[in-house]
N, C-alpha and C positions, 0 to 999 in steps of 0.2 A: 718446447715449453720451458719456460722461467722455473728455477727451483720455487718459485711463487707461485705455480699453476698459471701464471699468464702467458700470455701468445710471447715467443721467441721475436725479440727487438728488431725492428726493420734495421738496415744501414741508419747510422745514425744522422747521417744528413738527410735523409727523407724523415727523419722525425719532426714534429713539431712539438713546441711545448704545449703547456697546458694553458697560458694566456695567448699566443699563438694561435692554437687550435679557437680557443673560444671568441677570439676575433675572427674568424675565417669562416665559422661555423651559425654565432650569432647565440652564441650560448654561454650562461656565463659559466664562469670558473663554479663556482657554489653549484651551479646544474649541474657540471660537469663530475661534479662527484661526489653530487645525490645520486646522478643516475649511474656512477661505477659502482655504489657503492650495493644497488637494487640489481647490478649485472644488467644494465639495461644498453648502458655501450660503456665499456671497462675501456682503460686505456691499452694503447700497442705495448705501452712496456714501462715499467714503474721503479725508479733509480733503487737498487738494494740497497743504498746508504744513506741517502737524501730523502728518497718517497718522494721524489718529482715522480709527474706523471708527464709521459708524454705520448702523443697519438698521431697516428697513419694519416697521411693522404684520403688515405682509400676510403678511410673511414667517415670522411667527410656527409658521405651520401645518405648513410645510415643518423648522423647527426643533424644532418638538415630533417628527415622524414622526422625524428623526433621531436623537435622544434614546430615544424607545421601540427602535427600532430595535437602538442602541447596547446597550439593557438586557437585550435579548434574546443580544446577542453577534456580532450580523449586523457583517462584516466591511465594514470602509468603501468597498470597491471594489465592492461589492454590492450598498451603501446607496446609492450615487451611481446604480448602473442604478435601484433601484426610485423614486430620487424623481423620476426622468425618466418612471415609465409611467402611464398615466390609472390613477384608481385602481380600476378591476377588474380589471386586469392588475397593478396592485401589489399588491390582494391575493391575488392568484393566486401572485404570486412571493413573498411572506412566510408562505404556506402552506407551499407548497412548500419553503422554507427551513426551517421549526419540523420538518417530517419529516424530512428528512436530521437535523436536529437531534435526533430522537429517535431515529432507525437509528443514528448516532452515539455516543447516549449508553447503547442497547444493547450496541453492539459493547463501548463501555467497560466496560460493566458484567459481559459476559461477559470478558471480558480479568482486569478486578480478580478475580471467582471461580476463571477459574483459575490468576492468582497467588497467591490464598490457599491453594489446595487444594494448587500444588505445594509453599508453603511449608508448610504442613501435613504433607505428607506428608514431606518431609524431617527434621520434627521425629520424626515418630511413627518413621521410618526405624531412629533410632539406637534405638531401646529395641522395637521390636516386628519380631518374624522376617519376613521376605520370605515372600512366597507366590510360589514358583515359578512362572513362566512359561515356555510357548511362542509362537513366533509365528510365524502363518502369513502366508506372503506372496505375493506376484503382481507382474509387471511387465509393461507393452505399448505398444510405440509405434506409431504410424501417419503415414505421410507425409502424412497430407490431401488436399484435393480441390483444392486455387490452388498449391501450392507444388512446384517443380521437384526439389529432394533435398529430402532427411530429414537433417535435422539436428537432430534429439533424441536422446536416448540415455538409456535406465534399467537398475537393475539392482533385483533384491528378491534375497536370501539370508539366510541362518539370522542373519544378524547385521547383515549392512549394507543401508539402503533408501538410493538414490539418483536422485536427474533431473538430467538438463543439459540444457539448449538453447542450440545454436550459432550464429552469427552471424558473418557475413564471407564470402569466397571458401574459407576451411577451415574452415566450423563445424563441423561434422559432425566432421569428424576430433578436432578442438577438443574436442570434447563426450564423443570416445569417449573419446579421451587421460583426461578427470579421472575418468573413472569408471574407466577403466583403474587409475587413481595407484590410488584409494581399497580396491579390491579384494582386495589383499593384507590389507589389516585383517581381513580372512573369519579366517585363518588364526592372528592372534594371539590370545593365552589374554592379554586386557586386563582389569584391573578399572578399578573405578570412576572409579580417582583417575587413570586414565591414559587414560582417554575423550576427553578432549576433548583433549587434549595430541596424541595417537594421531594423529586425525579432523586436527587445525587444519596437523600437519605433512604433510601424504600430500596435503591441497590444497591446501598454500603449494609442494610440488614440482610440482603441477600447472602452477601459476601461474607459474613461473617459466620453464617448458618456453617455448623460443622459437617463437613462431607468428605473427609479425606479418607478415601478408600482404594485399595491396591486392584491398580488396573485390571482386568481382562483381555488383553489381547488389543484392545481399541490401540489406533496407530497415531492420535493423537498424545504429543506431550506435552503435559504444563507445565506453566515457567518455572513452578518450584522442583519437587523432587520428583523423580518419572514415578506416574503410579499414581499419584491423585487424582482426583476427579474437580471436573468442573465445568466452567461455561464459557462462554461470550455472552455480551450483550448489547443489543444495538436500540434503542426505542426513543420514541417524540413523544411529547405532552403538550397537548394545546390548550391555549386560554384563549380565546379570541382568535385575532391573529397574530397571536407569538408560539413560536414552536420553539420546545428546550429538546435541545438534542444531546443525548447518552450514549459515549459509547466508549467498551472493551473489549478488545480481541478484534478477528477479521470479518465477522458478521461487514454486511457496509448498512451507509445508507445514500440515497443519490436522489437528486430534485430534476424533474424534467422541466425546464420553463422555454422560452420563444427561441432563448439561444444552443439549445440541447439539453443534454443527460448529463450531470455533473455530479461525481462523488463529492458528498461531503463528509466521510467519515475519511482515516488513514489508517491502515491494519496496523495492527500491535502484532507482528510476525515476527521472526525470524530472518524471513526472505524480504519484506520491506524495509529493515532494517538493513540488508544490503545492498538493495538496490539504491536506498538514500545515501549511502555510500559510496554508489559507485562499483560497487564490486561485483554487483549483478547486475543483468538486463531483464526488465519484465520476461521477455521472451522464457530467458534462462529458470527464472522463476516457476515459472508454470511449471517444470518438470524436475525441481530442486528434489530431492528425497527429504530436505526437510523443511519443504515449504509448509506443514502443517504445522508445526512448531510453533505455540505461540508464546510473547514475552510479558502480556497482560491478558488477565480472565477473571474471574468467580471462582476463586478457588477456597477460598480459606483460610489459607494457609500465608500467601503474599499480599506485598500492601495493595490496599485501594486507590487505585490510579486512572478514573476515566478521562475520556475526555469531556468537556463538556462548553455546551455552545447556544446562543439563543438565535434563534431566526423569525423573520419576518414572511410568514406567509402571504399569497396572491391567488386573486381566481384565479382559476383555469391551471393554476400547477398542477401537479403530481408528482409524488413521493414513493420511493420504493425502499422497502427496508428487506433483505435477504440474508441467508446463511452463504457461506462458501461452496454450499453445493447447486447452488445457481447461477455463482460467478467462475464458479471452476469450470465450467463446461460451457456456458453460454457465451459469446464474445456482448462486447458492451453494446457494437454498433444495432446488434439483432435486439438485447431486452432497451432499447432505444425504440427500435422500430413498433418492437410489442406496445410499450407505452404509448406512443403514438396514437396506433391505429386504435387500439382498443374501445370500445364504447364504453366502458368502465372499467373499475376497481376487480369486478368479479371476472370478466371476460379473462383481463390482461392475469391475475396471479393463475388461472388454467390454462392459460397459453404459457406463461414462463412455465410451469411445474413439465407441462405436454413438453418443451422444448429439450428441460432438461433431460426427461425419461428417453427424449428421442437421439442425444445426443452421448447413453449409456447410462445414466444418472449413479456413476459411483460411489454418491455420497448422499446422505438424507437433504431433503430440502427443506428451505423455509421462507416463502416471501410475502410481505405485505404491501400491498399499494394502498395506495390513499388518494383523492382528488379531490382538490379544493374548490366549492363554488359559492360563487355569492348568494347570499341571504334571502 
């Protein structure tokens, strides 16, 4: 080794420089060291007076795999594990990476469809009459089979679908309170243009409700200081056919229509937060120790940050709104199938609930469907 800790200099006519090497390689010099600089392929040996960098032959094989690698889209904290594995465990792990890469690019691709369709429908909105809707609904929580209280809380009515999940030494309470706030919307004669205005205030009074109280053991932490209590919150309000959709934390919510089950909500986690980075894989997520961590909730304490969103309802859909403890255990393809088959609203939230119990249910649940029909 170099008194630099780098690898001992080949002969120096098998060196190459570093414009050399980046021609031969296909990488440029600026790649060439970002990725020395990440240890991802350091040079064979780095001038003690000058700081030229210059690199091996041999090292070529390892620079080309990074480069393909790179075109593919493979994140560089990725590409450092795979160039460390013999290579039938690196092709195992570049497989496995192009799948997620296509589960991926599905998900997107059902995302962009039903962006279009809602924009679509808002076009056709204004010049073509409403087809009356009803909607039937359902709600059902269950304390699970590992957890001490229930701190979920849902409601379904003729107008508003809602889930919480609590967290802290008061969740539960936490959870019934914002469904409590929301509940009085039943009773208002809202239109469209006052949806989401309605829905954004009734859970900012939520959120404001003092409840900061030192946890109990619950293995939930909120975004502010560990130890407070608080919520998620996921709910729709309908006027016709516009649904305002609310949401904070990882509660979801998801639309079944002709093209499948599509989340439209995005968790405010911790762990989604890396995987939009890059830095995780759903996979790896599922078993994060702090995948429950979340970065927005009902707490109190932190600013009010929902998301919030209008949609265009249709017959024949269906809506599902849940906690995390029906998507932590359930996979999507199966509360798909549930949706489906189900002959309603009631069947399908005691089949999810039956699914989750069956599958351990280590966390409270909370789902609400909904099915839209016409008039």
């Amino acid at each position: 080794m170099d008194g630099d800790g780098r690898t001992a200099p080949y002969d120096d006519g098998a060196l190459l420089t570093i414009g050399a090497f980046a021609r031969v390689s296909r990488l440029s010099p600026k790649a060439l060291r970002l990725y020395d600089e990440l240890g991802l392929l350091p040079p064979a040996h780095v001038d003690p007076h000058s700081g030229y960098r210059h690199y091996a032959p041999a090292q070529l094989e390892r620079a080309r795999l990074v480069a393909w690698l790179r075109r593919l889209g493979m994140p560089l904290a990725r590409i450092r594990e795979v160039c460390e594995l013999a290579p039938d465990a690196a092709a195992l792990a570049v497989a496995a990476y192009w799948a997620q890469v296509e589960a991926d690019t599905a998900a997107r691709r059902d995302l962009a469809a039903f962006l279009v369709d809602q924009l679509e429908r808002k076009n056709t909105a204004m010049t073509t009459p409403h087809t009356p809707l009803t909607m039937r609904c359902a709600a059902l929580t269950d304390q699970g089979l590992v957890r001490p209280a229930h701190q979920d809380a849902a409601h379904a009515g003729p107008r508003l679908l809602a889930v919480a999940d609590g967290y802290g030494l008061d969740g539960g309470r936490a959870a019934k309170a914002a469904i409590e706030a929301l509940k009085g919307l039943e009773d208002q004669d809202l239109t469209s243009a006052d949806l989401l205005g309605a829905l954004e205030e009734a859970a900012h009074r939520a959120h404001r409700a003092p409840r900061a109280h030192r946890a109990g053991g619950d293995h939930r932490a909120a975004p502010a200081a560990e130890g407070t209590t608080g919520c998620t919150l996921t709910a729709l309000l309908r006027s016709g056919t516009q649904l305002a959709l609310l949401h904070v934390g990882d509660s979801r919510a998801y639309v079944l229509r002709d093209s499948g089950l599509l989340q439209i909500t995005h968790d405010h986690s911790l762990v989604q937060s890396l995987i939009d980075e890059g830095r995780l894989t759903p996979e790896e997520a599922a078993s994060h120790p702090q995948r429950a961590q979340l970065l927005r909730s009902l707490d109190g304490a932190t600013e009010f940050a929902p998301d919030l969103q209008l949609l265009e309802a249709r017959p024949g859909e269906r809506y599902l709104l849940c906690t995390d403890g029906l998507t932590g255990v359930v996979p999507a393809e199966t509360i798909q199938q549930v949706l489906t088959a189900a002959d309603g609203p009631d069947q399908a939230v005691r089949e999810l609930i039956r699914l989750a119990r069956e599958a351990g249910a280590p966390d409270n649940v909370a789902c609400v469907v909904a099915e839209m029909t016409g008039a």
